[in-house]
Every structure is written in C-alpha cells, then in structure tokens.
C-alpha positions as CSV (number, residue, x, y, z in Angstrom):
1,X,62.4,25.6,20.9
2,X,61.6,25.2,17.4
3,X,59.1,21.8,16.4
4,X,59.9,19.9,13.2
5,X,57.7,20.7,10.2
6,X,57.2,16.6,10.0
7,X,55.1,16.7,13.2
8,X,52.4,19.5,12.1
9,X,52.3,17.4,9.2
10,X,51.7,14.4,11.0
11,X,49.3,15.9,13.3
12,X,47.4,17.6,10.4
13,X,47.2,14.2,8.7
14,X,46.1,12.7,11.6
15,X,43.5,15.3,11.8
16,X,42.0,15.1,8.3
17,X,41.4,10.9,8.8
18,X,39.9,11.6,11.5
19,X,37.3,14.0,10.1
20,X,37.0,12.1,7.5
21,X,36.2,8.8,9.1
22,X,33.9,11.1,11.0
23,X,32.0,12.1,7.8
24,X,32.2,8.5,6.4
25,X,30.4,7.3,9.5
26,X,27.7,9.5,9.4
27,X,27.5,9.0,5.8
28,X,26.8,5.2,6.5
29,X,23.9,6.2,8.8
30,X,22.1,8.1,6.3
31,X,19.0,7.3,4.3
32,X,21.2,8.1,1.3
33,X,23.7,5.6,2.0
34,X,20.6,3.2,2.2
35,X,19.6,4.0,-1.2
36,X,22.8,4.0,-2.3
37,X,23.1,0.7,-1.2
38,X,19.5,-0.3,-3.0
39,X,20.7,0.8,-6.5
40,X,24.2,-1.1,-6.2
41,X,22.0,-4.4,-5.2
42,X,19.7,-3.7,-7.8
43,X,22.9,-3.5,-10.4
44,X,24.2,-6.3,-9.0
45,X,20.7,-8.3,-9.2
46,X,20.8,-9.0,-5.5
47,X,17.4,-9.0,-4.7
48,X,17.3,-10.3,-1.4
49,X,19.7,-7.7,-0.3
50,X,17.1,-5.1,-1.6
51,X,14.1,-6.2,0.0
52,X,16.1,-5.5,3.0
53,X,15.5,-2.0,2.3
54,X,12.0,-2.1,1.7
55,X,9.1,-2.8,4.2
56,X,6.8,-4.0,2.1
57,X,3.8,-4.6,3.7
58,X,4.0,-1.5,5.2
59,X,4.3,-0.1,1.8
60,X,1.3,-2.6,0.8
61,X,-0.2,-1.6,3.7
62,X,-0.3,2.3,2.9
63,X,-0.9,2.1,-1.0
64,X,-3.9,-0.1,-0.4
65,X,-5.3,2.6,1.8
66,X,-4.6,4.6,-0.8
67,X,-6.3,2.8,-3.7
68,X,-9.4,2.3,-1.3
69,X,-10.1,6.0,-1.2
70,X,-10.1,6.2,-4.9
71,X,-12.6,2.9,-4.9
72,X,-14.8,3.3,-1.8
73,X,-16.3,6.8,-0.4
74,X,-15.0,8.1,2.6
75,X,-18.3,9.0,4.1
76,X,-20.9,7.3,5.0
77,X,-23.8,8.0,2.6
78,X,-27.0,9.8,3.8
79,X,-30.3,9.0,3.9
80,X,-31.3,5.1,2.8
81,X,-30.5,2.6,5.6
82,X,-30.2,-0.2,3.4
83,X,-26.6,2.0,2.2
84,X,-25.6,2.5,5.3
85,X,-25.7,-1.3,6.0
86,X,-23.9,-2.0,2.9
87,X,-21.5,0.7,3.8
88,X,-20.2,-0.6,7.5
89,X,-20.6,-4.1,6.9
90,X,-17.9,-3.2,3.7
91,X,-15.8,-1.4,6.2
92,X,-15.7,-4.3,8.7
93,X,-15.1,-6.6,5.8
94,X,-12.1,-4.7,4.4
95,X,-10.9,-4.1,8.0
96,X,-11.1,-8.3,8.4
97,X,-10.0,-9.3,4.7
98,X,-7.2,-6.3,4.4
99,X,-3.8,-8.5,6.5
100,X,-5.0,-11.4,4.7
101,X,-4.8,-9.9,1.3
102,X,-1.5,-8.7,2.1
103,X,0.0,-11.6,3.0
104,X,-1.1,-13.6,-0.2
105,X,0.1,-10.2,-2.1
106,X,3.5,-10.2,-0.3
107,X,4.2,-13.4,-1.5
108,X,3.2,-12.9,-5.3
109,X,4.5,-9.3,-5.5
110,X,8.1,-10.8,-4.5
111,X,8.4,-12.7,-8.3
112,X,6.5,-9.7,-9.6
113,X,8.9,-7.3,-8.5
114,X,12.3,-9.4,-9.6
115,X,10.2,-10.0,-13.0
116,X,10.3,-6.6,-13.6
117,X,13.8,-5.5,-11.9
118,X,15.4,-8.4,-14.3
119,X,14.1,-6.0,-17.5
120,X,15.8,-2.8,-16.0
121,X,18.7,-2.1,-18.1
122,X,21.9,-0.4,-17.6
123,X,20.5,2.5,-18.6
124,X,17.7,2.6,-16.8
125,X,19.7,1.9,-13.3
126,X,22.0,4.5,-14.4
127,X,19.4,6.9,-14.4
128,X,17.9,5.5,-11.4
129,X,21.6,5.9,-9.2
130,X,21.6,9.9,-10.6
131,X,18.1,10.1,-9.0
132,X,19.3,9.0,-5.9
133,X,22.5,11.1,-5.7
134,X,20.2,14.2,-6.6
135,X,17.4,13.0,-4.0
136,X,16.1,15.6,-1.7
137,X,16.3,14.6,1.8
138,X,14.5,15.9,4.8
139,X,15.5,13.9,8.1
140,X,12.9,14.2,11.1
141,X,14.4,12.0,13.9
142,X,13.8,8.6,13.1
143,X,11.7,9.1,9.8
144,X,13.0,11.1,6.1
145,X,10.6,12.6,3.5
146,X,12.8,11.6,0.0
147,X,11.8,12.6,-3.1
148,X,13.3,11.3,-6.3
149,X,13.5,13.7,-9.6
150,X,13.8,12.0,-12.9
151,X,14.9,15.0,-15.4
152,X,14.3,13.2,-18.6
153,X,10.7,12.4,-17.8
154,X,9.7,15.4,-15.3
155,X,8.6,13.3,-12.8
156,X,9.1,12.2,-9.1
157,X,9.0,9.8,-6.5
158,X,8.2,10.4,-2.6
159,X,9.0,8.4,-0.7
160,X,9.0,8.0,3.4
161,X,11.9,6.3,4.8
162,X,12.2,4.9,8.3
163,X,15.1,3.9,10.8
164,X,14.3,0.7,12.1
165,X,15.8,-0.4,15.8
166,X,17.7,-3.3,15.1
167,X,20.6,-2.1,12.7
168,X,19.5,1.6,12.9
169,X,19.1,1.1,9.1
170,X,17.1,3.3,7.0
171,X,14.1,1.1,5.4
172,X,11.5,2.4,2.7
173,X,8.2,2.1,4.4
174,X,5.9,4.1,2.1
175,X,5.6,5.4,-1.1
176,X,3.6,8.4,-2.5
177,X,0.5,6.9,-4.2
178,X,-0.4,9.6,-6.7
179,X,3.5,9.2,-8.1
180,X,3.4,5.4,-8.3
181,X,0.6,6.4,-10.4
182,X,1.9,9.2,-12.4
183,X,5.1,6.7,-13.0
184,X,3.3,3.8,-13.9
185,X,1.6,5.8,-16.4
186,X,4.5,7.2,-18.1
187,X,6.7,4.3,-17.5
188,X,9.4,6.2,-16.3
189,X,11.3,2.5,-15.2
C-alpha cells in the first residue's frame, strides 16, 4: 500500500515545530535569554524591567567585600595589642554597619544607575547586545560563570549568574571586581 507524499510532509513538518519549540523553550530558560532580555530593556529604557535581572544587593554585597580587601588587611597584625584592638573592634564594626550601608546604597545607586543608562547611546547598546550574543557561558546547575568580551576595547566582564526559585529566572548576582575596575577605568560604557 503505497502512503501519500502529503503525509511524510505533514509529519516531517510536524516534527520540525516540534523540535523547534523544544529549542525555543530551552532557549527561554537560559541565562542568555536573560541577558538578552536585559539589553532589549535597556534599549527600550525600561529600567524597572532590568533591575529584575540584577540582585543588587547581592552584587553590593560581594563588591563591597571586594573593595574591603583592597582597604582593610586581611590579617590580623602581629605584635602591638593596642592594633589588634583596633583591628577586631573594625571587623565587628563593618560586620554591624555593612546591611545598613547597603540599604541606604541600594536606594541611591537606583538614580545612579538610570543616570548613567540614560547616556548610553545606540551605539554603545549595540555594542553591548554583540557582547551578549558572543558571551561565554558555563552553566553549573543552578549557577553560570558569564563572561562578556568587548573587542574594540580588549576587555571583559565576569559575571555570576543565578537561577532564582520563583520564576526559575536567571538573575545577575555578582560581578567580577577587578573588571568593574579595569572598565571603569577605560570607560568601556
């Protein structure tokens, strides 16, 4: 019995959507698809719709560790008592003052940030969307090590990602400090 050419076409069509609805799904639960979605909210000046894929005061958080090894020594220093007072009463203090800096900084940084985003031009989100399409990406479970090349101005961006429980949506939740730096320096943005 011979089968009409119409039905392997129908059944091949059939099988290509559903492939590709299968990519397209596991697309949309990528951390690319999340910073996809953070460079058309940026073009669009959507701001609130971008801090959705931030956590800032994790990122807060992390960098002021960061900073605090370049400011304070990690070791206790040797010898005088008087320093080693000084030292762990400034360790409690920072542990104390730290959540309450963050929340005053939290607030500020938000105008800070959409200050600055509003001076991004076209270019510079242009080059900001290649980044993100050539972005390595190392998923580990629920966590992804990105790193963002800019070509023009040899320089990159790591960055941690998270998938938080909710919306299983990937969030930014730390940044590498010594890029920041390196960026802010050659004000790559």
């Amino acid at each position: 019995m011979r089968r009409s050419p119409l039905v392997f076409v129908i059944a091949a069509l059939l099988l290509g959507i559903a492939v590709a609805g299968g990519f397209y799904y596991h697309y949309r639960q990528s951390p690319r698809f999340a910073l996809h979605q953070m460079v058309n909210a940026l073009m669009q000046r959507n701001y609130k719709e971008f801090y959705t894929y931030l956590d800032l005061n994790s990122i807060l958080s992390q960098l002021m560790k960061e900073t605090g090894k370049d400011l304070i020594p990690s070791e206790m220093p040797k010898g005088d008592y008087l320093s080693q007072f000084g030292w762990k009463m400034g360790q409690k203090f920072a542990k104390n003052l730290l959540p309450r800096i963050l929340q005053t900084l939290e607030k500020n940084l938000h105008s800070l940030i959409n200050k600055y985003l509003d001076t991004l031009t076209t270019e510079d989100l242009l080059a900001l969307e290649a980044a993100v399409a050539l972005a390595e990406i190392a998923p580990k479970g629920d966590e992804a090590q990105v790193t963002l090349k800019f070509p023009k101005k040899t320089a990159q961006l790591r960055l941690t990602m998270s998938r938080s429980l909710p919306k299983r949506g990937w969030r930014v939740v730390s940044v590498n400090y010594q890029d920041l730096k390196d960026l802010l320096k050659k004000e790559i943005f």
